[in-house]
C-alpha positions in Angstrom: -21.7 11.7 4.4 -21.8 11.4 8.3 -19.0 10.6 10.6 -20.4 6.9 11.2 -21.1 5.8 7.4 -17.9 6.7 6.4 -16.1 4.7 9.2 -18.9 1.6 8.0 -17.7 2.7 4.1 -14.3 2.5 5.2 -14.5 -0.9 7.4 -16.0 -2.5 4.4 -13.2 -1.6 1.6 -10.6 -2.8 4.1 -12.4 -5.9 4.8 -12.8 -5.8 0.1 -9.2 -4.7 0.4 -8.0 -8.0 3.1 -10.1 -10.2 1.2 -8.8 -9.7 -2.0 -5.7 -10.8 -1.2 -1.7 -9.7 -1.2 -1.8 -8.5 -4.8 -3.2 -5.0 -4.3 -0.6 -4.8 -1.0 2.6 -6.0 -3.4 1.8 -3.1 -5.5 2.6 -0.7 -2.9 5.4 -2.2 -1.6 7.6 0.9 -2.8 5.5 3.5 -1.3 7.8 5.5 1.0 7.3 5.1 4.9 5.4 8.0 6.4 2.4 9.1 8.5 -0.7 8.6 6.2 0.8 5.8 3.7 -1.4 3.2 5.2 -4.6 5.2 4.7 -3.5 6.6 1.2 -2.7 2.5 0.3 -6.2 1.5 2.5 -8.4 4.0 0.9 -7.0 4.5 -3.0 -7.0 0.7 -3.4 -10.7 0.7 -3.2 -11.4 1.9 -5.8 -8.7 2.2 -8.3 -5.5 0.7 -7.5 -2.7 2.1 -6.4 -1.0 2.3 -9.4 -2.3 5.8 -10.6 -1.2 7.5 -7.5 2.2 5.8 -7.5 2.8 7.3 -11.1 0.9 10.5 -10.4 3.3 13.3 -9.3 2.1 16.5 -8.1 2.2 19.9 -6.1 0.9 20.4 -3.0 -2.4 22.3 -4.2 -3.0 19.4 -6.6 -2.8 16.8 -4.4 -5.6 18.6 -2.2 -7.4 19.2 -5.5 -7.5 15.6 -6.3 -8.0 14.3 -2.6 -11.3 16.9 -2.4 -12.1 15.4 -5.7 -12.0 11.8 -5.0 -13.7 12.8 -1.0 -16.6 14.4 -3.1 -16.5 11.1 -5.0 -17.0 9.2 -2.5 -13.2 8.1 -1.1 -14.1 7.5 2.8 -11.4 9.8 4.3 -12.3 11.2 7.4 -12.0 15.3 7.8 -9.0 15.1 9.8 -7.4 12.6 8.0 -7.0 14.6 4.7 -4.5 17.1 5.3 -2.2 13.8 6.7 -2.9 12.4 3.1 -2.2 15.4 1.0 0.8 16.3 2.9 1.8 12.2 2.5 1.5 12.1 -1.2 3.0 16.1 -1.4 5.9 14.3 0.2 6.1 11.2 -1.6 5.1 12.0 -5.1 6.6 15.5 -5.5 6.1 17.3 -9.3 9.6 17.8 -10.2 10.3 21.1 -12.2 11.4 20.6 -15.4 14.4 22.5 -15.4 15.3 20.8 -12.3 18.5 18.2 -13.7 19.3 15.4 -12.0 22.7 13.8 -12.0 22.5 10.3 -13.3 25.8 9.2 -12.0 24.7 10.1 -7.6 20.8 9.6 -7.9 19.5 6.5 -6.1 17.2 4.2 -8.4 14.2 5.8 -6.3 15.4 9.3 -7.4 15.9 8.7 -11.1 12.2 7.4 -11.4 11.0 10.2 -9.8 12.0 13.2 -11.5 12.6 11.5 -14.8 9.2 9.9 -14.6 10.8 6.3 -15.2 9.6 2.9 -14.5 11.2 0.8 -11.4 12.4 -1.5 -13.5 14.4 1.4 -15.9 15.8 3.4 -12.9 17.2 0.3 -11.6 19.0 -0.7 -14.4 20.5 2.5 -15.0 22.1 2.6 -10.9 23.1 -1.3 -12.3 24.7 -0.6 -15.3 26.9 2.4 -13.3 27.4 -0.1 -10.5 28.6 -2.3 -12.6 30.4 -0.2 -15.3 30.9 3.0 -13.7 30.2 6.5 -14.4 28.1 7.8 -17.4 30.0 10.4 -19.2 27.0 11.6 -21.7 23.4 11.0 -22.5 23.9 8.7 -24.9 25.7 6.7 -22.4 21.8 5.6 -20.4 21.3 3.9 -23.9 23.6 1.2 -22.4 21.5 0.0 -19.2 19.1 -2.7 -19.6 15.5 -1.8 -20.4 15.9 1.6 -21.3 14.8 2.7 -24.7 17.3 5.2 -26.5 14.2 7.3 -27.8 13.1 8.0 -24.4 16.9 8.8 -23.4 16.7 11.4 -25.9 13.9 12.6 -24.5 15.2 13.5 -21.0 18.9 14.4 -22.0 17.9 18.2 -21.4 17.0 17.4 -18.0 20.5 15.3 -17.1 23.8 16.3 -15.4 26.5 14.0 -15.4 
């Protein structure tokens, strides 16, 4: 696809994108600042949301896997603007090892979701619930914050440090 019909491609989906309101912009209120979250928000919302690539964590070679994907697809992401995306969404949605641990009792609510693979709404309540009620002393412990199921505890108790 030429240089022209991908800036006409891309003019188009942001005009789809302003004209369909707030609701797909809401959804990416909790992607992290940084050079290329507005095209990453402009260009994935066209198409499918931005819901996937919030909950989609990957390497580096990934991401550029996926991004070349979605560009041979179709995505209207200009040459020079996809290493600015991969490196964004390296940045921002990092895999996370799985014998990384992460200590439940000094991990921000952003942190928890991240490398436990959590919803917002389950990391918050766990930073809440130690706010409130101080530090966890074992796994079993997370089964106390709101909205946080004690199978999926159990699940993640290899990967916690307290």
């Amino acid at each position: 696809m030429d240089r022209v019909k991908r800036c006409a491609v891309r003019l188009s989906g942001l005009c789809g994108l302003f004209l369909a309101g707030f609701a797909l912009v809401a959804g990416a209120q909790d992607f992290p600042e940084g050079k290329g979250k507005e095209t990453v928000e402009s260009v994935c919302a066209q198409c499918h949301g931005l819901r996937p690539v919030y909950s989609s964590k990957m390497t580096p070679e990934q991401w550029k896997r996926l991004v070349d994907d979605m560009v041979g697809r179709g995505a209207p992401l200009l040459d020079d603007e996809i290493p600015v995306v991969v490196e964004y969404l390296s940045k921002s949605f990092p895999k996370v090892k799985s014998d990384d641990r992460i200590n439940v009792n000094k991990a921000t609510a952003r942190e928890l979701e991240t490398a436990l693979s959590l919803s917002a709404k389950e990391a918050e309540g766990i930073v809440h619930y130690r706010e409130e009620n101080g530090y966890y002393l074992k796994w079993e412990d997370l089964g106390k914050a709101p909205g946080l199921e004690s199978r999926k505890i159990e699940t993640l108790k290899d990967r916690l440090t307290f």
